[in-house]
C-alpha positions, -999 to +999 in steps of 0.1 A: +383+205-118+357+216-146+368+194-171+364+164-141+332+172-137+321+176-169+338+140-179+313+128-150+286+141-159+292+129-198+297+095-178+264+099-158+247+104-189+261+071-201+255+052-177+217+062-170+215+058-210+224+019-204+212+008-170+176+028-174+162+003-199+176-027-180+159-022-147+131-048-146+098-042-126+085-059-096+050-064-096+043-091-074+021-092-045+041-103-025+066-073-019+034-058-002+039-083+028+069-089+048+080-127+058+080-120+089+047-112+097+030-136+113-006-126+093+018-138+058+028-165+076-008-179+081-014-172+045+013-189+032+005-221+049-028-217+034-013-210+002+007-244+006-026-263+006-049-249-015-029-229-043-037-192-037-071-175-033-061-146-060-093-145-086-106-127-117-141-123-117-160-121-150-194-108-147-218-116-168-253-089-172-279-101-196-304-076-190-332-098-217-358-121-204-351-150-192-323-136-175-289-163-180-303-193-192-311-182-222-293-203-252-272-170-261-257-164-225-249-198-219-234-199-249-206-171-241-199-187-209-189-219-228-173-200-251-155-180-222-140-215-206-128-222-240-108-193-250-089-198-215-085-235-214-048-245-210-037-207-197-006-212-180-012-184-154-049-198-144-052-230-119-090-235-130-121-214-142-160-223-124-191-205-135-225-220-146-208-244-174-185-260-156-209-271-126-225-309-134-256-320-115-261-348-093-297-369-098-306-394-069-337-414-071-334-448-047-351-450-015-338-436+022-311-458+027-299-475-006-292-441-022-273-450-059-263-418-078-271-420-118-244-409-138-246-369-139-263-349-159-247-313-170-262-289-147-271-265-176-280-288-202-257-286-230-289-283-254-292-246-244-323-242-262-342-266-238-334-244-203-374-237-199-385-216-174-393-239-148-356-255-150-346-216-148-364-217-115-352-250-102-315-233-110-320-203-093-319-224-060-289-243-066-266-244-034-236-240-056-248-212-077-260-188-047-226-190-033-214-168-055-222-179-098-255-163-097-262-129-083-296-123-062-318-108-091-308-134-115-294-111-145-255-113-134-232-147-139-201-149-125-166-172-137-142-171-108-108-174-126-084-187-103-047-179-108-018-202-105+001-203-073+035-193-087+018-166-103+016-144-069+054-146-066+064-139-103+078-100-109+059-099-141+029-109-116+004-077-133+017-082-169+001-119-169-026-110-153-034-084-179-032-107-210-054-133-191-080-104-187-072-092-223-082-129-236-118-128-222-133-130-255-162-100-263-197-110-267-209-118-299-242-103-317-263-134-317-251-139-278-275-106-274-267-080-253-247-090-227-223-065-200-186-085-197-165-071-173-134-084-156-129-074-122-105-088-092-078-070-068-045-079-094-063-055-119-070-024-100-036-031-083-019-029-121-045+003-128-027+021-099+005+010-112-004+026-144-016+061-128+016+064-110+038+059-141+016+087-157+023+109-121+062+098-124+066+117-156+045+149-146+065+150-115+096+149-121+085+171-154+069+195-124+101+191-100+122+203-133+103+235-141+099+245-101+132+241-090+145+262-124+122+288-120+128+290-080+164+289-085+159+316-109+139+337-087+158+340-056+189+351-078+215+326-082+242+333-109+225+315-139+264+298-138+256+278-103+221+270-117+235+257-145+266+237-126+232+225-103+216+205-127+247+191-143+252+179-110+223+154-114+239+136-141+262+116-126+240+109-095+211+091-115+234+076-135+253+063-104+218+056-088+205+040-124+234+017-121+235+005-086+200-009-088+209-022-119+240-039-106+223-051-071+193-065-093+168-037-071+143-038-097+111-011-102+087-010-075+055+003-066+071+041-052+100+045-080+078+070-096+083+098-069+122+088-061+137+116-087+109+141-074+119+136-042+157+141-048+154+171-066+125+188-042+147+182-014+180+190-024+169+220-043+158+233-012+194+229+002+208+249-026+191+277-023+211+282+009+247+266-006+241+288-036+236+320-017+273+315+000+291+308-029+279+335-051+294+354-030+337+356-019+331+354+018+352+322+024+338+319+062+305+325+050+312+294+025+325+274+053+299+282+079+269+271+051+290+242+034+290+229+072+254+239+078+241+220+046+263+192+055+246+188+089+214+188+071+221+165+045+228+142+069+193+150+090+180+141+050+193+109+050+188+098+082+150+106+082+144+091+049+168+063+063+142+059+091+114+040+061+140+012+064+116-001+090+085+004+070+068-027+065+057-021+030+088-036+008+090-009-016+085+024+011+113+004+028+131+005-007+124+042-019+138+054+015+171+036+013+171+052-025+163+084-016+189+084+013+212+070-009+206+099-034+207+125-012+246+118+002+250+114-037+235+148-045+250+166-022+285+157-029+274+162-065+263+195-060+294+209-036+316+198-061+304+214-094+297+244-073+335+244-066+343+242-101+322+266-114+318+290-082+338+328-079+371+321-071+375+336-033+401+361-033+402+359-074+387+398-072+398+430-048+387+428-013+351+439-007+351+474+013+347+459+048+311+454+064+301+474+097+307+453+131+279+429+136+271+442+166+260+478+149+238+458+117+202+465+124+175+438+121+147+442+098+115+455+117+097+431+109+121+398+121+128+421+149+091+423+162+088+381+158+123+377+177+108+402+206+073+384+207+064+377+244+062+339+249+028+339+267+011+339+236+031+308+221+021+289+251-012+282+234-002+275+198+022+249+210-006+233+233-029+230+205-003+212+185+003+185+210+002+151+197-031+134+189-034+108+214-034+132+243-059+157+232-084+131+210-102+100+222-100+083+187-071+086+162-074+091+130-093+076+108-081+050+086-084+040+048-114+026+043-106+006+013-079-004-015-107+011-036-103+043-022-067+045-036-080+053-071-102+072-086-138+067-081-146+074-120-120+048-130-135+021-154-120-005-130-133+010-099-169+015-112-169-023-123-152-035-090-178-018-073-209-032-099-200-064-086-195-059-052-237-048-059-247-079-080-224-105-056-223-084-022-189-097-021-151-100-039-123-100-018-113-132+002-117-143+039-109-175+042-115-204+070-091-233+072-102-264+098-069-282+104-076-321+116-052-346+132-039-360+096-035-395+117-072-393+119-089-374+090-094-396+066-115-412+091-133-383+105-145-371+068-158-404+060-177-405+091-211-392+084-216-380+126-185-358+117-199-341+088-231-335+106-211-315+132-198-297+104-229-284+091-237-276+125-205-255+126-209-239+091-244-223+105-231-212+139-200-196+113-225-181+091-245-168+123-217-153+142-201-135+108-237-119+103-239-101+070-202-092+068-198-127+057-217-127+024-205-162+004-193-194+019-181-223-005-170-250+017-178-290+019-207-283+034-219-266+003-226-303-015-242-316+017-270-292+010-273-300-024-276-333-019-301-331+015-326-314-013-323-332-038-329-368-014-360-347-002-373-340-029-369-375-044-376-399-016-382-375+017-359-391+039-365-393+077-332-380+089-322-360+059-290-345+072-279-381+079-288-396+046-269-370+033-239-367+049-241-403+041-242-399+002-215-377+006-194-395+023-193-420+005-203-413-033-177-377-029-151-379-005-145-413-003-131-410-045-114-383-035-094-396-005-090-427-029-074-407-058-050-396-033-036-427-025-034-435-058-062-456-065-081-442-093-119-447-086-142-470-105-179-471-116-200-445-110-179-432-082-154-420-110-180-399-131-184-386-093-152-377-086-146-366-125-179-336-121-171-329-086-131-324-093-129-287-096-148-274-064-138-306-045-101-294-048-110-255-037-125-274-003-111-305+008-073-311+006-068-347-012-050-357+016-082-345+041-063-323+068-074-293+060-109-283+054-117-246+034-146-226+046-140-201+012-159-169+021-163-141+007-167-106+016-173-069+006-146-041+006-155-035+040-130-009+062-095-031+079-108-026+110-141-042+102-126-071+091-102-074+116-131-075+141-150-101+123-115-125+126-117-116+163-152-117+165-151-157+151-119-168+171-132-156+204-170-177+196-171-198+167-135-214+165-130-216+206-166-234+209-159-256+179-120-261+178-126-296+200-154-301+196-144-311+163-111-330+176-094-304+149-061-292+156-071-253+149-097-234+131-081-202+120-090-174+093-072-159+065-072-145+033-060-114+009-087-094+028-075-100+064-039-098+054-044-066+040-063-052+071-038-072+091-005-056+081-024-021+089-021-029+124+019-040+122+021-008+094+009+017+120+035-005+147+064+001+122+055+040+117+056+046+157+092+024+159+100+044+124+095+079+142+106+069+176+142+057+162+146+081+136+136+107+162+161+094+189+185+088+166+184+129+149+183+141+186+211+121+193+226+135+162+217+172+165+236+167+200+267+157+185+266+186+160+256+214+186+277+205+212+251+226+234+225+206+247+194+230+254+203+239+215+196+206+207+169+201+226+149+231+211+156+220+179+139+185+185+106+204+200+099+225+174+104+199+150+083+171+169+056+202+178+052+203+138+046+166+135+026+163+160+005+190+151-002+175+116-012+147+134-034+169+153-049+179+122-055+148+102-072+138+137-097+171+137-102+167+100-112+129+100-079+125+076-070+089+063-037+083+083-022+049+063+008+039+047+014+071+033+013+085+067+049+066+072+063+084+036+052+118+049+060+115+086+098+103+072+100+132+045+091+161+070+114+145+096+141+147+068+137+182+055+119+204+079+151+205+105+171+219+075+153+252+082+160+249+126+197+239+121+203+272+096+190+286+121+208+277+151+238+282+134+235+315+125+227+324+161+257+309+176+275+328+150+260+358+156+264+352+196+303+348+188+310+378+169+291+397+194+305+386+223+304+417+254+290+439+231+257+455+240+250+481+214+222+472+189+203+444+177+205+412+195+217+379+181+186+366+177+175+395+155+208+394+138+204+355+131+165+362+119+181+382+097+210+364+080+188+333+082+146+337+077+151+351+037+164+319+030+145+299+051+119+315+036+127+303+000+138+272+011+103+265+026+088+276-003+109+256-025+099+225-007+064+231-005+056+241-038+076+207-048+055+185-024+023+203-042+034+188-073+026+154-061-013+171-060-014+166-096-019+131-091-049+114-100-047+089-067-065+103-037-036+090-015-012+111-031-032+142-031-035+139+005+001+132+008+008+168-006-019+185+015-002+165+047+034+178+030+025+212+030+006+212+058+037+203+077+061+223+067+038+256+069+038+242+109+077+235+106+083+275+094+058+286+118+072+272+144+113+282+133+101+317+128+078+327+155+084+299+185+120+293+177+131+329+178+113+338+213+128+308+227+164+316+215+157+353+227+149+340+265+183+317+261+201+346+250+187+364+283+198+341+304+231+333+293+242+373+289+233+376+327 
């Protein structure tokens, strides 16, 4: 049997040798979103007609006078449109150089637009100081190419469609932000920075794979040296780790095999293995150093039970809503069964032979071993001082008018010091605005081709783009839509001619000088004349607005990294008022909002859904299981209340402390479920043995001070064990994960309270009544 399992674990070694490299990496944005939530759905549809709203933002800060225009700055930004023209991952680039101007001088009425001029004149050196002013109040460039003061230009990159879906998603995105070309010296001092939500997503990626290799590094030295410390036969310790060959490489090759690729939680899957199965050797280990073959059977069965609790909590993420939590917990259930197997099997090989030696000198009768004073006095503790503990450890939402709080932002994911952060957030100053919240108007397509060449209609528009902009307030800080041009053109026929009904002159001109080319191209008829140097100078932002087939309309706003449920009451906010009012009064078929920003915030609501079905059926389901096991069913049931009293009381405590409760909640909530009723079913077990042996007798201690006493030591260490594992994950420079191992701990502090000191008296007024 040792040479067996030393040919596996040769062959483990192999095998993760070969499959390790080969495991590709998925980085797209959509694994973050499920298909079949009905927030993705909307986006999608909105993906379908306009591309994708996922954008780089350089920023631009010329801190010399005149701020922008002067030749040098302009001169970058051409330069900048160069250096990514033709870039396969972008759909199209706008900033100051890529916007032309529109001249109209004709009287009210038989408006003819001149050919365009560039709206920065291409002969940089003649931007004076008055046409720096006349800039500075361009419709276009305060929606979001100009910031307030003047000294910041943005170019929105915007990224191909069939980027969001590719795995390699955050390495494209990195060499498009790696080709944004430095400034040079005669281009004066200018700030470039590249900012957008793809980049600090693949900045996080990068901290974790840092945190993946001081974990597991971590998980290494603390399981060694706690093995080491609680005195298992350097042998077993040895046969332990030589276990884990053959299970990564099995693990290494099945996701390999079934194309699972890398995801965003891979980093703490071998942390996780090792924390938690280390945890259940200490108590397998214990047995077979030792050549008591019941007291081998009794644990083997013990640890079997609670491997099975393992997988089936960690089983419970399956439901997670998040793609790769839903991934890492069938992994890390997977692993466990693996483990475990592994581990009983080289710990056979390599074990004391039972029966290989002389019999031991036989033990005293259980019924005459004394319990240590000090489990004694927690087994005889009166229960009317538990009452309040377990009170003030009920669950949240009965003791708390508010739960607890949630994650304000992605920002607050990553470090606050990180270059990415602090550039994100210089541009959420200089723009008051980054990440998307979109508006789509839907309109009959029988019809609205008609509609948006009828100037009436567009008047209404403008009337519902203010009564937008009013109801949003301030949360809604730029708004790029077809509107945008009407303005632009209603001041520029004021200023020429002073039109009596401007709105009408201009929805007029834009009728039929912009949309009307633009419908045309459509149907394939290329327009002429002037019409066509229209259409060419208006192409880019036309096709961010106005589908060329005219359905859909795009209201593209933008807004600050404001907290989910802030955004999720502004959507709320504009369908109850705006979009109701509007909806037919527009004869539009819906008016709806999306967006990466309310999709985010969106899936927080089904996330925190899918933790409460996670908990509930993962809960049900161990009960259920714990019944099967027990075959005594106020056993069972006192297993599932100190458990459930534990989580809940962490709840309790992230809802006292103001503690982010987010997706990490439903990683946490899953790995306490899995490993804290290790600790209850040792228990348990040990009491019914102790209860057997002692059967009729009434001399000495009772068999709850005799199961305190075969059992707390090692509960002791094996709650140790998995604490100071979950600390590891402290280490790691995301906030989210720091508070993941301060929620960990927490937990299973509660968990050992609770098996020690609630447990016990509760088992000691069971044993009263059934000795009766």
């Amino acid at each position: 049997m040792k040479r067996a399992c030393l040919l596996s674990a040769l062959l483990g070694a192999l095998l993760l040798a070969f499959a390790l490299p080969r495991l590709g990496r998925d980085d797209s944005l959509a694994q973050f979103f499920p298909a079949w939530s009905e927030s993705r759905a909307r986006f999608a549809a909105f993906e379908a007609a306009f591309g994708t709203d996922d954008t780089l933002l350089v920023t631009v800060r010329d801190d010399e006078e005149p701020p922008l225009l002067r030749p040098g700055a302009l001169a970058y930004l051409d330069r900048l449109h160069a250096a990514l023209a033709g870039d396969r991952a972008l759909a199209g680039a706008m900033s100051l150089a890529t916007l032309d101007d529109l001249r109209i001088t004709a009287a009210f009425g038989v408006a003819v637009p001149l050919p365009p001029e560039p709206l920065v004149p291409r002969d940089r050196a003649s931007v004076t100081g008055a046409r720096a002013a006349e800039l500075a109040a361009h419709p276009l460039l305060r929606e979001g190419l100009v910031s307030d003061d003047g000294r910041t230009a943005a170019c929105w990159l915007l990224l191909a469609p069939a980027l969001r879906h590719a795995p390699d998603y955050l390495a494209e995105v990195e060499r498009v932000a790696a080709r944004v070309p430095a400034p040079l010296p005669e281009e004066g001092r200018l700030a470039v920075a590249v900012t957008g939500f793809p980049l600090l997503q693949s900045a996080a990626l990068e901290l974790l794979a840092r945190d993946g290799a001081l974990l597991l590094a971590g998980a290494l030295l603390l399981v060694g040296g706690l093995v080491a410390l609680t005195g298992v036969p350097l042998r077993l310790a040895a046969a332990w780790l030589a276990s884990w060959l053959p299970v990564a490489g099995a693990l290494a090759a099945w996701m390999w095999v079934a194309e699972r690729p890398l995801h965003l939680f891979s980093h703490a899957l071998l942390p996780l293995l090792l924390v938690t199965n280390g945890s259940g050797f200490v108590h397998v280990a214990r047995a077979f150093a030792q050549e008591d073959a019941e007291l081998r059977r009794r644990v083997v069965r013990t640890s079997a039970w609670t491997c099975a609790t393992t997988v089936l909590g960690f089983a419970t993420l399956l439901l997670a809503p998040l793609a790769p939590l839903a991934r890492l917990g069938g992994e890390v259930a997977l692993g466990s069964a693996l483990s475990f197997a592994a581990t009983l099997l080289f710990l056979c090989a390599f074990a004391p032979a039972v029966g290989a030696r002389a019999p031991a000198a036989p033990r005293p009768p259980a019924t005459s071993v004394p319990a240590p004073s000090r489990f004694a006095r927690l087994a005889r503790t009166p229960a009317w001082w538990i009452a309040p503990i377990a009170l003030a450890c009920l669950p949240w939402f009965l003791l708390r008018e508010r739960p607890p709080a949630p994650l304000a932002s992605f920002l607050d994911e990553l470090p606050a010091d990180h270059p990415r952060v602090v550039a994100t957030r210089s541009a959420d100053a200089a723009f008051h605005a980054q990440e998307s919240f979109e508006i789509v108007v839907e309109l009959d397509a029988s019809r609205a081709a008609a509609q948006l060449l009828d100037p009436a209609f567009l008047v209404e528009l403008a009337q519902f783009e203010r009564e937008l902009r009013a109801d949003a307030g301030p949360d809604l800080a730029r708004l790029l839509s077809p509107i945008t041009f009407l303005r632009y053109v209603e001041r520029r026929l004021v200023e020429a001619v002073a039109p009596a009904d401007p709105p009408r002159a201009a929805a007029e001109f834009v009728a039929n000088w912009i949309l009307r080319p633009w419908l045309a191209f459509e149907r394939a008829e290329p327009p002429q004349g002037v019409a066509a140097l229209l259409y060419a100078a208006l192409r880019e932002p036309l096709a961010q607005v106005v589908t060329p087939d005219g359905t859909r309309l795009r209201f593209g706003g933008r807004i600050g990294a404001l907290p989910p449920a802030q955004v999720r009451a502004l959507a709320q906010r504009l369908r109850d008022g705006c979009f109701a009012r509007w909806r037919e009064r527009l004869g539009a078929r819906s008016i709806d909002a999306t967006g990466h920003a309310l999709l985010v915030a969106e899936m927080a609501d089904e996330a925190r859904a899918a933790q409460l079905a996670s908990l509930t059926a993962g809960g049900g389901v161990l009960a259920l299981l714990l019944l099967v096991l027990l075959r005594d069913l106020p056993l069972a049931l006192l297993a599932v209340a100190a458990n459930a009293l534990s989580i809940s009381g962490l709840l309790e405590l992230a809802a006292w402390s103001d503690r982010a409760v987010d997706l990490h909640a439903t990683l946490l909530v899953a790995a306490l479920l899995a490993v804290v009723i290790d600790n209850t079913l040792h228990l348990l077990v040990e009491w019914r043995h102790a209860r057997s042996v002692a059967a009729g007798a009434t001399a000495g201690a009772t068999a709850t001070e005799r199961a305190l006493a075969s059992a707390a030591p090692g509960m002791l260490r094996s709650s140790g064990c998995l604490a100071a594992g979950f600390a590891l994950f402290a280490a790691s420079e995301l906030p989210a994960w720091r508070q993941f191992a301060v929620g960990a701990v927490a937990g299973i502090a509660l968990a050992t309270f609770f098996d020690l000191v609630a447990l016990p008296v509760a088992l000691a007024w069971l044993e009263r009544r059934r000795t009766r």
